[in-house]
C-alpha positions as CSV (number, residue, x, y, z in Angstrom):
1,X,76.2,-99.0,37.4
2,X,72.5,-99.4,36.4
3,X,70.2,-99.0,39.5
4,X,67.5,-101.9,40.3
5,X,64.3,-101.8,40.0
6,X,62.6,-100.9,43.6
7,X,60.0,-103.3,44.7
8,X,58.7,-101.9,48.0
9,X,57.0,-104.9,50.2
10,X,54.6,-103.3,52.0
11,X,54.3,-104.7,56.1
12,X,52.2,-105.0,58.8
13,X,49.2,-106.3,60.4
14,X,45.6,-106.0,59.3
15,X,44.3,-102.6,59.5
16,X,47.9,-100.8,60.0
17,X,47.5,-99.1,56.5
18,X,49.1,-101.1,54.1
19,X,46.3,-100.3,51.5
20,X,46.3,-96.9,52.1
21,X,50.6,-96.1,52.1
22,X,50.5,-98.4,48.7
23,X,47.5,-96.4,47.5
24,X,49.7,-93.3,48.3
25,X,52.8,-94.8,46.4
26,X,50.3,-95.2,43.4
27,X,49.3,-91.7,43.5
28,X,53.0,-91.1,42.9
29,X,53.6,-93.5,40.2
30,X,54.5,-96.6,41.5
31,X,51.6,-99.2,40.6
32,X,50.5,-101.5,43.6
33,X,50.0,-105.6,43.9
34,X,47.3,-106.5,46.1
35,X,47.5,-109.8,48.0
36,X,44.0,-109.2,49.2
37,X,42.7,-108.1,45.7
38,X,44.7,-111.2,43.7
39,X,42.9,-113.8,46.3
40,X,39.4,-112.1,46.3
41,X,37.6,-113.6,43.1
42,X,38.1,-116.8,44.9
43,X,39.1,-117.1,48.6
44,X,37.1,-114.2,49.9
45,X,33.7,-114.5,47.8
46,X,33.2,-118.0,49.7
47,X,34.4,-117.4,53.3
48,X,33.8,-120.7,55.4
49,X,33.3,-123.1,52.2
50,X,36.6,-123.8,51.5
51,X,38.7,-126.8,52.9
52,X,42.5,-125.3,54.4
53,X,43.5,-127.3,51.6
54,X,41.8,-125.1,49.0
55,X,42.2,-122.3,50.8
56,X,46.4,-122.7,50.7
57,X,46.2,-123.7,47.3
58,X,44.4,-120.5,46.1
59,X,47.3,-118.2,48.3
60,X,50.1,-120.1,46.0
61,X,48.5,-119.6,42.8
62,X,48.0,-115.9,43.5
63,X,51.7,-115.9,45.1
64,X,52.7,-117.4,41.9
65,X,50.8,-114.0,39.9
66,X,52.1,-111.6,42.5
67,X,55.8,-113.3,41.9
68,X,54.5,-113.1,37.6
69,X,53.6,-109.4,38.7
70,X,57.1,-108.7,39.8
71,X,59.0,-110.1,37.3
72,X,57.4,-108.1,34.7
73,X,58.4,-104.7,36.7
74,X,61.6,-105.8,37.3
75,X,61.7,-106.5,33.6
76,X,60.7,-103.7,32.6
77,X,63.2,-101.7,35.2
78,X,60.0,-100.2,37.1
79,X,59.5,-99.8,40.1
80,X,56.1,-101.3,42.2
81,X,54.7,-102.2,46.2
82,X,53.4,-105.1,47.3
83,X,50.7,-104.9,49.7
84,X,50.6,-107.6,52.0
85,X,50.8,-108.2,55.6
86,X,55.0,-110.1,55.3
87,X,53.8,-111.1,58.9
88,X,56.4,-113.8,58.7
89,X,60.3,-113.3,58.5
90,X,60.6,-116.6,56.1
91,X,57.6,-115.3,53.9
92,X,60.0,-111.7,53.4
93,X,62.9,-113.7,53.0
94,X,61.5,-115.7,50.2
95,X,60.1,-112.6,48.4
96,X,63.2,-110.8,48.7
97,X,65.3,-113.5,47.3
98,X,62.6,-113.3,44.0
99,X,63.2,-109.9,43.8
100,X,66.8,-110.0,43.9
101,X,66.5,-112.9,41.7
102,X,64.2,-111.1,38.7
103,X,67.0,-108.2,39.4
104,X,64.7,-106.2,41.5
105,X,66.0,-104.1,45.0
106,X,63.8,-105.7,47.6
107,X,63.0,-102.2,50.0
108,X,60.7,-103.6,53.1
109,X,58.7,-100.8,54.4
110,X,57.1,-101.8,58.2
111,X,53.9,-99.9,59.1
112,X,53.9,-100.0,62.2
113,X,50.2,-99.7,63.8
114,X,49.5,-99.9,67.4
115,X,46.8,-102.4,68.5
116,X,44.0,-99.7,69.3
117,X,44.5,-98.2,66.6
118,X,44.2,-101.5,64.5
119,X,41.1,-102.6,66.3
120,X,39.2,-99.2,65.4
121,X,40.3,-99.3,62.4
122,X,38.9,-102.8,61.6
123,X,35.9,-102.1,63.5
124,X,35.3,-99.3,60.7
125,X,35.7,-102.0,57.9
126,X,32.1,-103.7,59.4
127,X,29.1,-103.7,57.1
128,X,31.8,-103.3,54.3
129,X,32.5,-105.7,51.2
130,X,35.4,-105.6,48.9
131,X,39.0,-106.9,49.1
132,X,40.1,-104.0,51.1
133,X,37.8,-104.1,53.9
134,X,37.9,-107.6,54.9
135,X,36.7,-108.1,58.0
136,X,38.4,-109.2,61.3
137,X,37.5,-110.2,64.3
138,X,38.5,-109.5,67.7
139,X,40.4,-112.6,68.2
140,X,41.8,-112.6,64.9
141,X,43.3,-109.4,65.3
142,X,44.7,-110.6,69.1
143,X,45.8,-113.5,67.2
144,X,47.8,-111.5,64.2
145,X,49.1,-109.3,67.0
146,X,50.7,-112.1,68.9
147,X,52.0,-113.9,65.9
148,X,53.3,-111.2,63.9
149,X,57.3,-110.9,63.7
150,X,58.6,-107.5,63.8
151,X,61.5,-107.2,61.3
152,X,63.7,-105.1,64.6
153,X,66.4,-107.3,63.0
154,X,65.9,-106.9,59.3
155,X,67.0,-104.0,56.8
156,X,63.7,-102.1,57.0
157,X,61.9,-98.5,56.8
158,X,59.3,-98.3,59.3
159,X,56.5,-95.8,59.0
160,X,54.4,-94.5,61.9
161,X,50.8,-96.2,61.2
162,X,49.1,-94.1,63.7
163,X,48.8,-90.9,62.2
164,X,48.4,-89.8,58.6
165,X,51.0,-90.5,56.2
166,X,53.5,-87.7,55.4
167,X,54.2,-88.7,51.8
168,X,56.6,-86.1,51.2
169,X,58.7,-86.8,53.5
170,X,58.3,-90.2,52.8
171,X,59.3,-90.5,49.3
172,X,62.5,-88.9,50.4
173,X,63.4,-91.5,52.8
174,X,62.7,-94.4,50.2
């Protein structure tokens, strides 16, 4: 039996380390779809002059390139990661059906952050431009850390976001 294609979806809440496990992964050859880079040109360059109409209209086009993106490593019988926060059980299930669909073996990692760790974090990220250093707020991170669903129910590898990533040990388990 041929083995699928591994499309790791990279979870958690701003500032757990999504960019930095999926910059990892890269570093061992499995290329990396940004949410936050494939909205930048356009959602993050005009911050507050956008209507929530825009705004949602400029996440499904770039859904609709990071679901492109996936197809073409699946494709291709490569693996990749997608970084985004999945902060959504409905959101994860729809990318996992894609994957499954393009042939892919959805493999949802969970980086699991504490919340004072995530607010120093993101307090480090101010003063900073670029699609990996947006900025949050106090109340924004409050409000991602109330809202966010754990997947405790889901098929999932979680991954201690407090302390450095032991990407040895890591590979092994995925």
């Amino acid at each position: 039996m041929e083995s699928r294609p591994k499309i790791y979806m990279i979870c958690g809440i701003s500032g757990s380390g999504k960019t930095a496990f999926s910059k990892n992964l890269e570093l061992h050859g499995i290329p990396r779809i940004s949410m936050d880079e494939e909205l930048w040109p356009d959602y993050y360059v005009y911050p507050g002059l956008l209507s929530k109409e825009h705004l949602g209209f400029l996440y499904e086009q770039a859904t609709e390139r990071i679901f492109a993106k996936i197809r073409n490593f699946c494709a291709e019988g490569r693996p990749c990661s997608v970084d985004m926060p999945f902060c959504k059980r409905a959101q994860r299930d729809i990318f996992r059906a894609h994957i499954e669909s393009c042939g892919g073996e959805p493999v949802l990692i969970w980086i699991n952050t504490d919340l004072p760790v995530l607010k120093k974090r993101l307090a480090e990220r101010e003063g900073k431009n670029g699609p990996n250093n947006l900025p949050v707020s106090e109340e924004e991170i409050e409000m991602f850390w109330k809202g966010f669903q754990r997947p405790y129910d889901e098929k999932h590898i979680e991954i201690d976001g407090n302390r450095d990533f032991e990407m040895d040990e890591i590979l092994k388990m995925i």
